[in-house]
C-alpha positions as CSV (number, residue, x, y, z in Angstrom):
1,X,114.6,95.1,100.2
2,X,111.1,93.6,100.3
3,X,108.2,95.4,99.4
4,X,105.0,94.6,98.4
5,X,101.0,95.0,99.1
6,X,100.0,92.4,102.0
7,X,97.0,91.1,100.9
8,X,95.5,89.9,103.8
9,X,96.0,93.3,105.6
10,X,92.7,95.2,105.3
11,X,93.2,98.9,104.4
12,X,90.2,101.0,105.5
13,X,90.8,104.5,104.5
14,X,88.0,106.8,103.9
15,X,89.5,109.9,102.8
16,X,86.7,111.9,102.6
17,X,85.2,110.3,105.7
18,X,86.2,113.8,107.4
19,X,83.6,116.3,105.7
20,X,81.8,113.4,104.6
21,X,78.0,112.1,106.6
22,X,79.1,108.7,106.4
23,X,75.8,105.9,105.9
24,X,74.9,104.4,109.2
25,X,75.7,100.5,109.2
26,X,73.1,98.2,109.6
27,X,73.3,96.1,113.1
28,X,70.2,93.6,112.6
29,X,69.6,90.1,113.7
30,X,72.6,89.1,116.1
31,X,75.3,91.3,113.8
32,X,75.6,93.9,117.0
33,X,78.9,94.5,118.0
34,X,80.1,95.8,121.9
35,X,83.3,97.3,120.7
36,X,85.5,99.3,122.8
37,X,84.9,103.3,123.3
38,X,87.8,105.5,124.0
39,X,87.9,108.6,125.9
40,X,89.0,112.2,124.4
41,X,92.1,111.9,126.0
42,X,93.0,108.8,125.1
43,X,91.9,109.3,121.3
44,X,94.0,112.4,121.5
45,X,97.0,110.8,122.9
46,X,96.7,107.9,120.0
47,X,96.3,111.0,117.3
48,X,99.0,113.3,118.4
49,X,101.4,110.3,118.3
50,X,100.1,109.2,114.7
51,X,100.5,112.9,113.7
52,X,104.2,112.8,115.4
53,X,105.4,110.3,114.2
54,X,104.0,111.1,110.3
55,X,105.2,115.0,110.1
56,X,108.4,113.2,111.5
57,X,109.4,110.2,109.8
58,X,107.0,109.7,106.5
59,X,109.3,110.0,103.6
60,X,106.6,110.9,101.3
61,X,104.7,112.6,103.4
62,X,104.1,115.2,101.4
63,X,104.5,113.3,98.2
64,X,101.3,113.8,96.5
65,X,99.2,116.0,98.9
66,X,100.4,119.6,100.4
67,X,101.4,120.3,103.3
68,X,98.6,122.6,103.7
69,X,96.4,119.9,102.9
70,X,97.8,117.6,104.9
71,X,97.1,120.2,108.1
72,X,93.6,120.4,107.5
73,X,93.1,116.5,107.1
74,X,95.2,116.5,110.7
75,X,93.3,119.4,112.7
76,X,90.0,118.1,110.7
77,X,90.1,115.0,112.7
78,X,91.4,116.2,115.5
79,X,88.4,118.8,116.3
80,X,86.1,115.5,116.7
81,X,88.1,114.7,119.4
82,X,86.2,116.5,122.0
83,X,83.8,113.5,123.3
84,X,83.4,109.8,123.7
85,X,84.6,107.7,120.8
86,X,84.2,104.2,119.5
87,X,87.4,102.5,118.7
88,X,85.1,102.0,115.2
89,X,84.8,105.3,114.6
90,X,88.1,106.2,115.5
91,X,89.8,104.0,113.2
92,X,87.7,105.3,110.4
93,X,89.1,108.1,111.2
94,X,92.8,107.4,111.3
95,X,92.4,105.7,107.8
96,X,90.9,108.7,106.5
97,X,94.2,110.6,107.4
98,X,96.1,108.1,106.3
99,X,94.3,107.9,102.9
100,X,95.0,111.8,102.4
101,X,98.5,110.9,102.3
102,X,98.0,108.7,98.9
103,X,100.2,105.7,99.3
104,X,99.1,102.5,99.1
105,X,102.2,101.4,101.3
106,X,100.5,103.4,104.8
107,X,98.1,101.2,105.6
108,X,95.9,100.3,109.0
109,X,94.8,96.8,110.3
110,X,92.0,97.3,113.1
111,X,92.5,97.2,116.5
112,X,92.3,92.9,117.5
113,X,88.6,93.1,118.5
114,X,87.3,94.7,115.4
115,X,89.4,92.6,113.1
116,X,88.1,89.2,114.8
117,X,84.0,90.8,114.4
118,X,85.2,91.0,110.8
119,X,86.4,87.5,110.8
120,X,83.4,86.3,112.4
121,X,80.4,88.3,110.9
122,X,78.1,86.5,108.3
123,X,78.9,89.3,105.6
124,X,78.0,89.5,102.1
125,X,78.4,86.4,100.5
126,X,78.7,87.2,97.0
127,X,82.4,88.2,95.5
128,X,82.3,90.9,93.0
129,X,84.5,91.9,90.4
130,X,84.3,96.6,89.4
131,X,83.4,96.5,85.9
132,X,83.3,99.6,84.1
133,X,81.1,101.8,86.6
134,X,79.5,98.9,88.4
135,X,79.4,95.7,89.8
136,X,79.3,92.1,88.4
137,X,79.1,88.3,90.5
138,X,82.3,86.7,90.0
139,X,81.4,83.9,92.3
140,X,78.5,83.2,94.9
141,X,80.3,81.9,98.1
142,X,76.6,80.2,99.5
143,X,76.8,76.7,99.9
144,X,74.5,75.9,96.8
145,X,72.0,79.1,95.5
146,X,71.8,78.9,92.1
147,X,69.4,82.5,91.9
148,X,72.9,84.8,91.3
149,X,75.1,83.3,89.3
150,X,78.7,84.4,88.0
151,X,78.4,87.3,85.6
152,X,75.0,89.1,86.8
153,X,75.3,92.4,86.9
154,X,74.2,93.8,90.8
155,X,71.9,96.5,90.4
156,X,70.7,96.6,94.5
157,X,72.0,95.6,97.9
158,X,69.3,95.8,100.8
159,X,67.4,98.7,99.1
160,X,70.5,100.5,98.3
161,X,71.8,100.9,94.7
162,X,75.4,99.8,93.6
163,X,75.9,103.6,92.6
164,X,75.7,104.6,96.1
165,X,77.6,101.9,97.8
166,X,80.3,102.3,95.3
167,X,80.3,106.2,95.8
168,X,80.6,105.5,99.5
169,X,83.3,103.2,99.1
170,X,85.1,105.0,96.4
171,X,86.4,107.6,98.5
172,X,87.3,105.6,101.0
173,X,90.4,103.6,99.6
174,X,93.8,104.5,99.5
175,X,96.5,104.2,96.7
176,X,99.3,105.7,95.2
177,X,98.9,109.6,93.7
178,X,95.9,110.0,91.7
179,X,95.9,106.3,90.3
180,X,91.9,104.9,90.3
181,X,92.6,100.7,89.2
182,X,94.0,100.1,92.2
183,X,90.8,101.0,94.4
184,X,89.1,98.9,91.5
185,X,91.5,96.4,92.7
186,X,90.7,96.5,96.4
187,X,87.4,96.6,96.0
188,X,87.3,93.4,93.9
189,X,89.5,91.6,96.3
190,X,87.4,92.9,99.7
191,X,84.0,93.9,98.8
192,X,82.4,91.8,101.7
193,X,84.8,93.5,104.3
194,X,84.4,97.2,103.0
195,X,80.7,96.6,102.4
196,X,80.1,95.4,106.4
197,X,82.6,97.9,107.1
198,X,81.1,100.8,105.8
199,X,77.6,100.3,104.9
200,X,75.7,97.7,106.6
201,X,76.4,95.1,108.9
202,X,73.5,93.2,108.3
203,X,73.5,89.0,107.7
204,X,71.2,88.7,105.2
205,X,71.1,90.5,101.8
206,X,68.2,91.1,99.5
207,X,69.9,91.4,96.3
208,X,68.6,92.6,92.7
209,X,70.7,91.6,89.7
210,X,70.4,91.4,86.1
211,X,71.6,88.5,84.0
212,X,73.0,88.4,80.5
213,X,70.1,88.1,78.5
214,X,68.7,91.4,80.7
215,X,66.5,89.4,82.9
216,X,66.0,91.4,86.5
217,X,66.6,88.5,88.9
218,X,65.7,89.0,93.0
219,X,67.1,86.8,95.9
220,X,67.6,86.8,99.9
221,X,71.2,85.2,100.5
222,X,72.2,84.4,104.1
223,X,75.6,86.0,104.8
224,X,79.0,83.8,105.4
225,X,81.9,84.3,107.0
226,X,84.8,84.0,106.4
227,X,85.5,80.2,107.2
228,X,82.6,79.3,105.2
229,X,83.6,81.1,102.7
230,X,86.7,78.7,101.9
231,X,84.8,76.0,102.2
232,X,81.8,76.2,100.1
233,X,81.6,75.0,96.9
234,X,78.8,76.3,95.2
235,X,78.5,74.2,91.6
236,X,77.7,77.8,89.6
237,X,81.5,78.7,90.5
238,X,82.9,76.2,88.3
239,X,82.9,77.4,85.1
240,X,85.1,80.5,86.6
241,X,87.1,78.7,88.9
242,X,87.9,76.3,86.6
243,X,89.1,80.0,83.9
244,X,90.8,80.8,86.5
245,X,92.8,78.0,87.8
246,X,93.7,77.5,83.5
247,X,94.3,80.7,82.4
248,X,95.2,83.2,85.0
249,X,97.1,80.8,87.8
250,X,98.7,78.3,85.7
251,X,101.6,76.8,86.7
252,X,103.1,76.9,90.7
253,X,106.7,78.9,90.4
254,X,107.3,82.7,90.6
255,X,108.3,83.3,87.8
256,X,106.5,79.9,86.0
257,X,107.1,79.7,82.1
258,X,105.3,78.2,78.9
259,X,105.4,78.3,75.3
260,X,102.5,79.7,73.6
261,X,103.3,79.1,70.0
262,X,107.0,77.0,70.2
263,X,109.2,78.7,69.8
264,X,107.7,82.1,68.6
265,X,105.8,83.3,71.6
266,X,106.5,82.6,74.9
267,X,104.6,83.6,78.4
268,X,106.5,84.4,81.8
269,X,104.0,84.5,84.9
270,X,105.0,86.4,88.2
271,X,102.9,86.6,90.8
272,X,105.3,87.7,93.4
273,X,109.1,89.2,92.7
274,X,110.3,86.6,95.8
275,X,111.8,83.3,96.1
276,X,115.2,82.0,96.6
277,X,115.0,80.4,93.6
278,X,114.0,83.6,91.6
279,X,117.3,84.3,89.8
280,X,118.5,81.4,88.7
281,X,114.8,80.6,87.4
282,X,114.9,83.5,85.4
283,X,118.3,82.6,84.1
284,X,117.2,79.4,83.1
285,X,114.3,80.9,81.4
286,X,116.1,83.6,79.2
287,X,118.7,81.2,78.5
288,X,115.6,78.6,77.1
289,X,115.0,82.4,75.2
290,X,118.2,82.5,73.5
291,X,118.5,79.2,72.7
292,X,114.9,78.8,70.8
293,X,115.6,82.5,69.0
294,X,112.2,83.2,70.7
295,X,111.1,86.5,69.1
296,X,108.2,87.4,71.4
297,X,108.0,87.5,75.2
298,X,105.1,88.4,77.2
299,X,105.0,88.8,81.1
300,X,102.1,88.6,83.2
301,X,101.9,91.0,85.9
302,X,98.6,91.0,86.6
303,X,97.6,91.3,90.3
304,X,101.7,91.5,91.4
305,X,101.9,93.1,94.3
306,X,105.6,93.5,94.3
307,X,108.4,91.4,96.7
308,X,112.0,92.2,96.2
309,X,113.6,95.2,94.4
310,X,116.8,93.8,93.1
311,X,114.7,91.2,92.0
312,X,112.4,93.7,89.7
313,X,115.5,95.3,88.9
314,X,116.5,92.1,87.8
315,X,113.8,91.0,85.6
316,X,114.9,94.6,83.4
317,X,118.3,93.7,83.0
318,X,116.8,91.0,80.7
319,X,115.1,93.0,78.8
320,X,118.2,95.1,77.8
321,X,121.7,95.0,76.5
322,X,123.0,98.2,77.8
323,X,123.5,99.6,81.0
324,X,120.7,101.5,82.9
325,X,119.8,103.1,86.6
326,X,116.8,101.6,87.9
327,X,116.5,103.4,91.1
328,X,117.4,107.7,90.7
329,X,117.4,108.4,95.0
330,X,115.6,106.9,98.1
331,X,115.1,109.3,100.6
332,X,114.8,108.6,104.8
333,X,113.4,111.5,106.6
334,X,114.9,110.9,110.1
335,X,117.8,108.5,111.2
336,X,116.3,107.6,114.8
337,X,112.3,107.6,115.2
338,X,111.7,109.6,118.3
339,X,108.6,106.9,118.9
340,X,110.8,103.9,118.4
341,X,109.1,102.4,121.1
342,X,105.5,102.3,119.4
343,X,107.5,100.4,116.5
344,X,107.5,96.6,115.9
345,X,110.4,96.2,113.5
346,X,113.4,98.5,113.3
347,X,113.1,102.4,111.6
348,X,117.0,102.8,112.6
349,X,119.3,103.9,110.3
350,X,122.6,105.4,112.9
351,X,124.4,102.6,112.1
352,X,124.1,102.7,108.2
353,X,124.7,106.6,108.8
354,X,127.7,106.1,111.0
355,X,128.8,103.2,108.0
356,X,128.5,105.7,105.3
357,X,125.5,103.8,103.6
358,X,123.3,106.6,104.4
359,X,124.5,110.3,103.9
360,X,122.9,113.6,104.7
361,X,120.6,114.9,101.7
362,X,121.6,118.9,101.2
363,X,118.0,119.1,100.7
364,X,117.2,118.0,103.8
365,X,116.4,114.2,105.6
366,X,119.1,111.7,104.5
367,X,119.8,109.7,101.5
368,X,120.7,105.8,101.0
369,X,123.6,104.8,98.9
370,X,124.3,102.0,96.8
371,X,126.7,100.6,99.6
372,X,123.1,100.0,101.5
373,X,120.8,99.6,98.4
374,X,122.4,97.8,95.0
375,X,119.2,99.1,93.1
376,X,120.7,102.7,93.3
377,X,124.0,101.5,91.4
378,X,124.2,101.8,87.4
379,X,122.8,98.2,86.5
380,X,124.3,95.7,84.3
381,X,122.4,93.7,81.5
382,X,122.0,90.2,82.2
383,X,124.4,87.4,81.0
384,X,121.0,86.0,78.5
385,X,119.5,89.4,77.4
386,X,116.2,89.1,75.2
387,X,115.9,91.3,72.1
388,X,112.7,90.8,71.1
389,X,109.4,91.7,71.1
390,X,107.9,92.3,74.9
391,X,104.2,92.6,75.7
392,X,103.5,93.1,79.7
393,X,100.1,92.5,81.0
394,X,99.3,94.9,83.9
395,X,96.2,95.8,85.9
396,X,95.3,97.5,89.2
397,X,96.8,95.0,91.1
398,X,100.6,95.6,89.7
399,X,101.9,97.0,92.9
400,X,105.0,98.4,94.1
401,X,108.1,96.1,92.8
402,X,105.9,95.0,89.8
403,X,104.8,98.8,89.4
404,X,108.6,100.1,89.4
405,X,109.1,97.4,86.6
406,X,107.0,98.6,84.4
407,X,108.3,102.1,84.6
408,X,111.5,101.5,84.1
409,X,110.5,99.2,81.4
410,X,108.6,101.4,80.0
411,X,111.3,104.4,80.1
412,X,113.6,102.4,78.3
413,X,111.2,102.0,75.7
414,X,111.5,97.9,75.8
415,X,107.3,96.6,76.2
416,X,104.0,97.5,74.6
417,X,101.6,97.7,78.1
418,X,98.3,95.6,77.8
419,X,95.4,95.7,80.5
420,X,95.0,98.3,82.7
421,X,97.1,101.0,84.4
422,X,99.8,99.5,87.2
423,X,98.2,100.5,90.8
424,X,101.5,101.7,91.9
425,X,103.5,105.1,91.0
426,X,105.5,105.3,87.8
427,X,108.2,107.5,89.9
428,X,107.8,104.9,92.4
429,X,106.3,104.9,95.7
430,X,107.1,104.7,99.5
431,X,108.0,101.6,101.2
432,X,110.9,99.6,102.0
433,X,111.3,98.9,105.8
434,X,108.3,99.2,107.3
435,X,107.6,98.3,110.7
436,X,104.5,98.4,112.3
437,X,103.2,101.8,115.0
438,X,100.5,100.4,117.2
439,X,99.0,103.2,118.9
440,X,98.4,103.0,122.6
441,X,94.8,103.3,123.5
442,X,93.1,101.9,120.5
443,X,95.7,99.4,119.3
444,X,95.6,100.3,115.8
445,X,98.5,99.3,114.4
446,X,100.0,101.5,111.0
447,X,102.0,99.7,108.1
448,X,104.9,102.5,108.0
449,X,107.4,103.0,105.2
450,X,110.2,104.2,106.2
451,X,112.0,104.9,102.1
452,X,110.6,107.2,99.5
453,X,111.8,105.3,96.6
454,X,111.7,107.7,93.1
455,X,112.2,105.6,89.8
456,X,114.8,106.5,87.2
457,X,111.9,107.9,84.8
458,X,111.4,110.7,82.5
459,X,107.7,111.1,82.3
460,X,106.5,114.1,84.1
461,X,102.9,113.9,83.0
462,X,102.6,110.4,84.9
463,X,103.9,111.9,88.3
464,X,100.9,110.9,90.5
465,X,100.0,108.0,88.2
466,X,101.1,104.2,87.0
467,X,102.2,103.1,83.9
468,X,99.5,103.9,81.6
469,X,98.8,100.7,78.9
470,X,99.1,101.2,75.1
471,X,96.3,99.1,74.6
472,X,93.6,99.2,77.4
473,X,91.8,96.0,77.6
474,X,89.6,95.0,80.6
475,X,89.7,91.4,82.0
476,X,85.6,90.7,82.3
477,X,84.0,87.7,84.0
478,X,81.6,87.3,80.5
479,X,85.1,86.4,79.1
480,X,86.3,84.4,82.2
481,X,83.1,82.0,82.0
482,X,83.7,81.5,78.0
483,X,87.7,80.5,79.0
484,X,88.7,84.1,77.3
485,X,91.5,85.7,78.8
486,X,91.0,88.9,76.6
487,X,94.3,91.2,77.9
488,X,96.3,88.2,77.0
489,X,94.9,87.4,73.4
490,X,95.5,91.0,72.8
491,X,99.2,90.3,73.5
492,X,99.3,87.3,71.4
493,X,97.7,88.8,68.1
494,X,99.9,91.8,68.3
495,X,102.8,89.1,68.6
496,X,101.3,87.6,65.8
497,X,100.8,90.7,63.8
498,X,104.3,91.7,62.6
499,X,107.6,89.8,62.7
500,X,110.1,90.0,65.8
501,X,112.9,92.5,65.6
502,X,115.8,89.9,64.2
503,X,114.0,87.3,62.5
């Protein structure tokens, strides 16, 4: 079963949007939008579906927030109900209910009109990476500026200070339980979006930076969207794209593999757990492992937002040569959606029921077996397992399939964890089908799991949060323009440090 973080979806969620004065964006110079208004009743009529269909199908609903809580977030909302509202306002809204729930599975994508502004607008056209409690220029997406360059630290915004935007944003992402890297991680990936989004919707941006040597540097940028944004090539982006095109995206297969030090310490990329190929790629590569007597293995996860589970599962069973249980329950809350015909994409399950592959759950809602999901069956090492040492590199970005990796990983006690902690749940997370509720009026439409998945874990302090690293080592864009790729040298002079269980 697929599942994985989309990322081209944009996930708006400002969860304390509902108590919370938001800042007023910025419309100057041509960046006015006309969007569509909605009446009470039709915002009701969207709202009381959305709050249907969650209290009636969600799986994990109540996962990390109360019920209680969740009430107040509904009936919150609903109390601004009473007048006119823009379908922009609105949706902030809706995401702000949605980001109560804390899974970074339930996700919205704007109603078409808003989506295509987005497209269109000139927005900020600097990408940023969140470095400890601020901001730093990864790359400058202008056609040629040279004034802000890759590794300034941004200190202002159009008068406003990167403390404030970033405590307007912060709240206003969603993710899994209590877990903080993977809003670093969204933030990072869709700073221009959020920022038009939330704060100011201006095109051009007067922007105060500091360089390395501690310089204060000032320049007015012209916004770009999102076409020119591809295709601009600013010449002070080389040095990072050129880092990370070498040491973070090398090679072109999922998963791609290369010797560090031949044929002590090898490297196994995965961006995605998908593929056809996938399986018998990793057999080749574990069988590569055996042959060589490799003693170290280290797998980079970093920025993995997940794909198939039996293909996670998978990647474990070479990692161990004794049986294990990778999956301990997924649990469905309803076996026919009541809104089914809001849904793109099935949320059925009376034929799987009526099979046997779904059974009743004495605790109430229904529970999948192994006849519908293999993940749930005990699992079988693989025919090449690997005994060695095993270093996995994670950061905010290790999402859902990669996320339920690590844990299991982890559990079993089989890799040292280097970077950051995972973005998704150690006990796992909700996902699995999800088809798509477009409400009515506004046409929002709502990425919505359908399984609560819970890991086979034992870690009860780590209930609302990822696998926590052993050695916590930030990836920095000082490092990036100097070719460092710091998480990984970590790995490799720990490899280094002692000899590999065997040898």
């Amino acid at each position: 079963m697929p599942k994985y973080l989309i990322a081209v979806a944009l996930i708006i969620a400002p969860s304390a949007a509902l108590a919370q004065a938001p800042l007023q964006p910025s419309t100057t110079s041509g960046a006015r939008m006309a969007l569509a208004s909605l009446e009470p009743g039709q915002a009701r009529e969207d709202f009381q579906l959305l709050r249907h269909a969650l209290e009636e199908a969600h799986p994990g609903l109540y996962r990390h927030s109360s019920k209680a809580e969740m009430d107040r977030t509904f009936d919150a909302f609903a109390a601004k109900l009473n007048r006119p509202i823009s379908t922009a306002e609105f949706e902030e809204g809706i995401a702000g209910v949605l980001a109560a729930i804390r899974c970074g599975h339930t996700s919205l994508t704007p109603d078409a009109q808003l989506e295509m502004a987005m497209r269109e607008a000139r927005t900020f056209p600097l990408r940023v990476m969140v470095q400890g409690e601020g901001l730093v220029v990864m790359l400058n997406d202008t056609p040629a500026d040279a004034t802000i360059r890759p590794g300034m630290e941004l200190l202002e915004i159009n008068g406003r200070k990167v403390s404030e935007i970033l405590d307007r944003l912060w709240p206003c992402l969603s993710g899994d339980g209590d877990i903080q890297t993977g809003k670093r991680h969204d933030i990072t990936g869709r700073f221009s979006h959020y920022y038009w989004w939330m704060v100011d919707r201006s095109e051009r941006f007067t922007i105060k930076a500091r360089d390395a040597s501690g310089a204060l540097v000032t320049a007015t940028l012209e916004g770009v969207n999102d076409s020119d944004r591809k295709s601009n090539h600013n010449p002070v982006n080389a040095p990072v794209m050129d880092a990370v095109g070498k040491i973070l995206r090398w090679g072109h297969e999922d998963p791609s593999f290369r010797y560090i030090k031949d044929p002590d310490i090898a490297e196994i990329r995965i961006n995605y757990f998908l593929g056809d190929k996938f399986p018998a790629t990793l057999e080749s590569i574990f069988k590569t492992l055996r042959g060589k007597k490799t003693g170290t293995l280290i797998i980079d996860l970093r920025g993995n937002g997940g794909g198939q589970d039996e293909y996670g599962a998978l990647l474990v069973s070479y990692l161990t040569n004794k049986p294990f249980r990778y999956f301990d329950r997924i649990q469905i809350k309803t076996l026919e959606p009541s809104f089914s015909q809001y849904l793109e994409g099935s949320g059925s399950f009376k034929d799987a029921f009526a099979a046997g592959k779904v059974i009743a759950d004495p605790a109430g809602g229904f529970l999948v077996t192994p006849k519908l999901h293999r993940g749930l069956a005990m699992q079988q090492p693989a025919k090449f397992p690997f005994t060695g040492k095993v270093f996995v590199l994670t950061d905010g970005g290790t999402f859902s399939t990669a996320a339920d990796f690590c844990a299991v990983t982890h559990s079993l006690g089989r890799a040292k964890f280097i970077g950051e902690e995972t973005g998704g749940g150690y006990f796992g997370n909700n996902s699995g089908p999800m088809p798509t509720l477009t409400l009515p009026n506004s046409k929002v439409r709502i990425r919505f799991p359908m399984y609560a998945y819970y890991n086979a874990v034992s870690a009860p302090q780590l209930r609302r949060r990822g696998t926590i690293p052993d050695q916590a080592v930030e990836l920095k864009v000082s490092d990036l323009l100097k070719g460092i790729d710091a998480p990984l040298d970590r790995a490799v002079a720990l490899a280094n440090a002692a000899p590999a269980p065997g040898r």
